[in-house]
C-alpha positions in Angstrom: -9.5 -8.7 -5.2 -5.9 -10.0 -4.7 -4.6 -8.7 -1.0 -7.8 -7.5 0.5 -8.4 -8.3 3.9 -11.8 -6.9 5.4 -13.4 -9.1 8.3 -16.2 -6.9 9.6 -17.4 -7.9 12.9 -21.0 -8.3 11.7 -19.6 -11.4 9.3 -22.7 -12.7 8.2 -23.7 -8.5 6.6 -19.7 -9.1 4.8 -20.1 -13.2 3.3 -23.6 -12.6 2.3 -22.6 -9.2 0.6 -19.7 -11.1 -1.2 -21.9 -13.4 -2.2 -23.3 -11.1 -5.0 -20.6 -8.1 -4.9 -16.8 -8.4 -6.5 -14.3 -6.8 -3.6 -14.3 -4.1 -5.5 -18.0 -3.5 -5.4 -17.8 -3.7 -1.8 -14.8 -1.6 -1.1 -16.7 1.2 -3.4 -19.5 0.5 -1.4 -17.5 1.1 1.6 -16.1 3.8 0.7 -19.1 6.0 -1.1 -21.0 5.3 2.5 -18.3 7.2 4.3 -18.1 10.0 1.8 -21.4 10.7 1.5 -21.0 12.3 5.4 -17.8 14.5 3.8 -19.0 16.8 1.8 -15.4 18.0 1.0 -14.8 14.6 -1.3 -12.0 13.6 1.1 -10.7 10.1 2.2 -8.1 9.3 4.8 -6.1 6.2 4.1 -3.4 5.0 6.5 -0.4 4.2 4.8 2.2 1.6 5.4 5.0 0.0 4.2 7.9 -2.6 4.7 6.0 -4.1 8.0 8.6 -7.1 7.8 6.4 -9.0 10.1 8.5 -12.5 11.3 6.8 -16.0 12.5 8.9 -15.3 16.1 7.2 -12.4 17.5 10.5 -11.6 19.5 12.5 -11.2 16.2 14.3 -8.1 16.1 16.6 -5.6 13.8 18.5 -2.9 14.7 16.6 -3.3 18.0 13.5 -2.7 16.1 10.7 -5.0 17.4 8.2 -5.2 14.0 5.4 -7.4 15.4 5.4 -4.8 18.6 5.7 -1.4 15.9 2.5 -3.2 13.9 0.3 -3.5 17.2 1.2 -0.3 17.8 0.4 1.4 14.5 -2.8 -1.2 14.3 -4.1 0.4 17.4 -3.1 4.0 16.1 -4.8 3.6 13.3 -8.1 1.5 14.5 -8.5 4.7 16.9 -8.2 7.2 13.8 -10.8 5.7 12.1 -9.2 6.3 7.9 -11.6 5.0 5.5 -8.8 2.2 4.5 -5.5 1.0 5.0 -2.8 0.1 2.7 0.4 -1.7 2.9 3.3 -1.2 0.2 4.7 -4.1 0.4 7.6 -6.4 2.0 4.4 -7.5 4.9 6.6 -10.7 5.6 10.1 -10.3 7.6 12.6 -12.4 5.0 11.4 -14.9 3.1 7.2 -14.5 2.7 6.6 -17.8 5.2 3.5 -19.0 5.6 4.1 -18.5 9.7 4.5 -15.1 8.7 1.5 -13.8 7.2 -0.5 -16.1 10.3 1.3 -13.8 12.2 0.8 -10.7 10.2 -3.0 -11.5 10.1 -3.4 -12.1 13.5 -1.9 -8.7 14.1 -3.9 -7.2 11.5 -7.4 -9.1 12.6 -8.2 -5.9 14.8 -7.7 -3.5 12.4 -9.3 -5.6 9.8 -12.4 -5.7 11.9 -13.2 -2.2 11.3 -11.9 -1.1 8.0 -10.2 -3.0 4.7 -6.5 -3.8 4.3 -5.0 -3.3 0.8 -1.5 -5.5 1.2 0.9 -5.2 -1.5 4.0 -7.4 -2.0 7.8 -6.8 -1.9 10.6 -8.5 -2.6 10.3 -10.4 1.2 7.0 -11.5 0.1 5.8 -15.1 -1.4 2.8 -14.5 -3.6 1.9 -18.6 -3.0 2.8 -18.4 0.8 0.9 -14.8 0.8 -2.4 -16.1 -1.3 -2.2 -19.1 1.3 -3.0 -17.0 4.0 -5.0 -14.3 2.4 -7.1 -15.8 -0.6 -7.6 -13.7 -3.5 -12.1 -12.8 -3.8 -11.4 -12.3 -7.5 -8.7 -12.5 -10.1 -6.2 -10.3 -10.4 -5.9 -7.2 -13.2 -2.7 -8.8 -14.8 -2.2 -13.1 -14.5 0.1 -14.4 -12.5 0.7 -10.9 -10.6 -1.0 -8.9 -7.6 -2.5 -5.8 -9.2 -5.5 -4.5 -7.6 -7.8 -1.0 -8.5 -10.2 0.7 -6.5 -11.6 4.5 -6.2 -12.2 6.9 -3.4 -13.2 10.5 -3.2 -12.7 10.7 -7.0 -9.2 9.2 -7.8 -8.3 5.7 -9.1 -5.8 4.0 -6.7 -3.8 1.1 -8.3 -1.5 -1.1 -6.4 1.1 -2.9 -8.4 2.9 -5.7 -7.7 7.2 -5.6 -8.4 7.8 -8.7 -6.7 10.4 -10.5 -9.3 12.7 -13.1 -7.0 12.0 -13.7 -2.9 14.5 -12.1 -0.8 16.9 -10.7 -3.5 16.9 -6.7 -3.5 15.7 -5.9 -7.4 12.2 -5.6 -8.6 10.0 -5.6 -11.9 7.0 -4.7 -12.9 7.5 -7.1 -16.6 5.9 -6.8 -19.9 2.0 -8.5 -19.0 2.1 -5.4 -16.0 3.4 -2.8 -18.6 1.1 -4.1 -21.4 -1.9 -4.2 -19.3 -1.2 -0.6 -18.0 -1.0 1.0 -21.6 -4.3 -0.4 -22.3 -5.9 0.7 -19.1 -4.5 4.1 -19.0 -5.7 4.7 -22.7 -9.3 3.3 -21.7 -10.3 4.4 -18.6 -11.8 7.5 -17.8 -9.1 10.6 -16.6 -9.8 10.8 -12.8 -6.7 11.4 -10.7 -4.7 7.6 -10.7 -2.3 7.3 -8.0 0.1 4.2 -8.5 1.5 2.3 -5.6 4.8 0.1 -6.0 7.1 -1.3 -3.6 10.6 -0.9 -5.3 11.9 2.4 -5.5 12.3 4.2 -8.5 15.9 4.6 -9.8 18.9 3.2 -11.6 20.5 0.8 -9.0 20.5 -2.8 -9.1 17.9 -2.9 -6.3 15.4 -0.7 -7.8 12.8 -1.0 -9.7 14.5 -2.6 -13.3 11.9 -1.0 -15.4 11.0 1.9 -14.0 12.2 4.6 -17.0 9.6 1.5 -19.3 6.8 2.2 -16.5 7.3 6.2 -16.4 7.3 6.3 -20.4 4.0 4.8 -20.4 2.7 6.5 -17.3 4.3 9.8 -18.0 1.9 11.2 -21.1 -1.3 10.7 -18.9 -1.6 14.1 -17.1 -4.5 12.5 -14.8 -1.4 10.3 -13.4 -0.3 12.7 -10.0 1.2 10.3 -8.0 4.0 7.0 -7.6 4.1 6.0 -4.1 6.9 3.2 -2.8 8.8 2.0 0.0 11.4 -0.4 -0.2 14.2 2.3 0.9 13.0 2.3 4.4 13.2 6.5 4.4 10.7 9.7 3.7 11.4 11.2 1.3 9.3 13.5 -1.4 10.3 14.3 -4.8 8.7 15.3 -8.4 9.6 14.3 -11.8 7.7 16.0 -14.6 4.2 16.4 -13.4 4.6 13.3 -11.4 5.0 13.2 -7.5 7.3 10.4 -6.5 6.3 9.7 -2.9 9.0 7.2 -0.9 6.7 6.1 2.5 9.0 5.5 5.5 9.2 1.9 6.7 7.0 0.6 10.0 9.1 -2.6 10.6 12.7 -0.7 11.3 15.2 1.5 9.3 18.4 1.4 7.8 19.6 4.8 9.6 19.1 6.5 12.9 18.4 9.8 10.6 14.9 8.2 9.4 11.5 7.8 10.9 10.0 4.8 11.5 6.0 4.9 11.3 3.3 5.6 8.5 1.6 8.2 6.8 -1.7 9.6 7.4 -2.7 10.4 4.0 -6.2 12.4 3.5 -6.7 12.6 -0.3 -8.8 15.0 -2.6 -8.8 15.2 -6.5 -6.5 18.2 -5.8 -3.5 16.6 -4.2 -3.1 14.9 -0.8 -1.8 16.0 3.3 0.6 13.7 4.3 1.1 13.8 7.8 4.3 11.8 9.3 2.9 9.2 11.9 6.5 8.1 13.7 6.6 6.0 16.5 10.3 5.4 16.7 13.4 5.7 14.6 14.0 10.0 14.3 11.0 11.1 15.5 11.4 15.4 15.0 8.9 15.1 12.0 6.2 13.4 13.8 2.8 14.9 13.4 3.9 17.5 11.0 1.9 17.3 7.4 2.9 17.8 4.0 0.9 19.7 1.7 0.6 18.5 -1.9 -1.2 20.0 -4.5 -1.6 18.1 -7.8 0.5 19.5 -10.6 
């Protein structure tokens, strides 16, 4: 699985498991283990985005410190126990070096220890710099991009990959994503799918460039709820059609003093999903407060 970083502490258990199990196999595995002590089919999943992790641990943005907002969060998270994390990409500070994701996996190696990383990339990653440092266990759903599937509690998650030049502003899905999505929405079977993407989803030059191509596809599914993304570095929440577009707020810094900065503690049923703002800087007056969404 392209992105997944899992290193239990009990290693030997995890290489000899993935010796005979795809990632996927043993993130389901994971995952069924936990829910089968939640009878409410439930799973919490931290959610990240735009970490911006540099090589220089003292590199800092609008007096945001990233590598010291990721220990931070890591410990947050490690001590709430979700069943999984999951960054939306832009892991890497600028350019996707490989001193970069060293540094973001030594930051993530605690957190790792205890429960899977899903890492998605943005337009500051390097998919050859990132694959570098976090080898792929299997090939990914679309050649040549980062797309990854895996189910929980009875919904499909799939994390896409819109990383089309490093460190210029616009993203794109392209036509093997688009033509692989058509043929896997019309096959597989109509559980809740949630899509995660890192551009945001508009008009402007730095969006998402085919966005209205990926909605047309996406939108006739009913079973599709949710488009998650980060990229602006705000929260913000939003529906279009039946389809909740969900912008996470940014852990590495923001853009304005009016937006967190932090993650989202996302528990997730077949019926919708609580969203509860994590902020550990930036505006802080929504931390801890939880928005309720129910599925249209």
């Amino acid at each position: 699985m392209p992105g997944f970083f899992y290193e239990p502490i009990d290693r030997k258990t995890f290489f000899k498991a993935s010796g005979v199990l795809t990632a996927t196999a043993l993130m389901s595995r994971r995952l069924d283990a936990i829910q089968t002590t939640d009878k409410s089919n439930q799973v919490r999943i931290a959610l990240l985005s735009d970490t911006h992790i540099p090589a220089d641990e003292n590199d800092a943005y609008r007096g945001f410190h990233p590598t010291e907002n990721l220990k931070a969060v890591v410990e947050q998270v490690a001590e709430s126990a979700p069943a999984v994390a999951l960054i939306n990409g832009d892991a890497a500070r600028s350019v996707g070096s490989e001193a970069d994701y060293l540094m973001l996996k030594s930051l993530l190696r605690p957190l790792a220890q205890k429960i899977p990383i899903h890492i998605g990339l943005g337009n500051h990653d390097d998919r050859r710099n990132f694959f570098k440092i976090f080898p792929a266990i299997e090939k990914s759903a679309v050649e040549g991009k980062h797309v990854s599937v895996f189910e929980a509690a009875g919904i499909r998650f799939v994390v896409l990959d819109s990383l089309l030049y490093v460190n210029k502003v616009a993203g794109l899905l392209g036509k093997a994503t688009r033509s692989w999505l058509r043929t896997y929405l019309d096959q597989a079977s109509r559980k809740p799918t949630l899509f995660f993407v890192h551009h945001t989803l508009g008009d402007e030059d730095s969006n998402l460039l085919d966005f209205d191509r990926f909605f047309e596809i996406v939108r006739p599914h009913r079973h599709v709820k949710a488009i998650f993304y980060g990229h602006s570095h705000r929260y913000h929440i939003k529906q279009k059609e039946h389809i909740y577009l969900i912008n996470q707020p940014a852990l590495g810094y923001n853009f304005n003093d009016h937006e967190p900065v932090g993650w989202l503690d996302a528990t997730f049923s077949p019926q919708g999903v609580d969203l509860t703002l994590r902020a550990i800087a930036g505006d802080k007056k929504g931390n801890d407060k939880t928005k309720a969404i129910a599925w249209a």
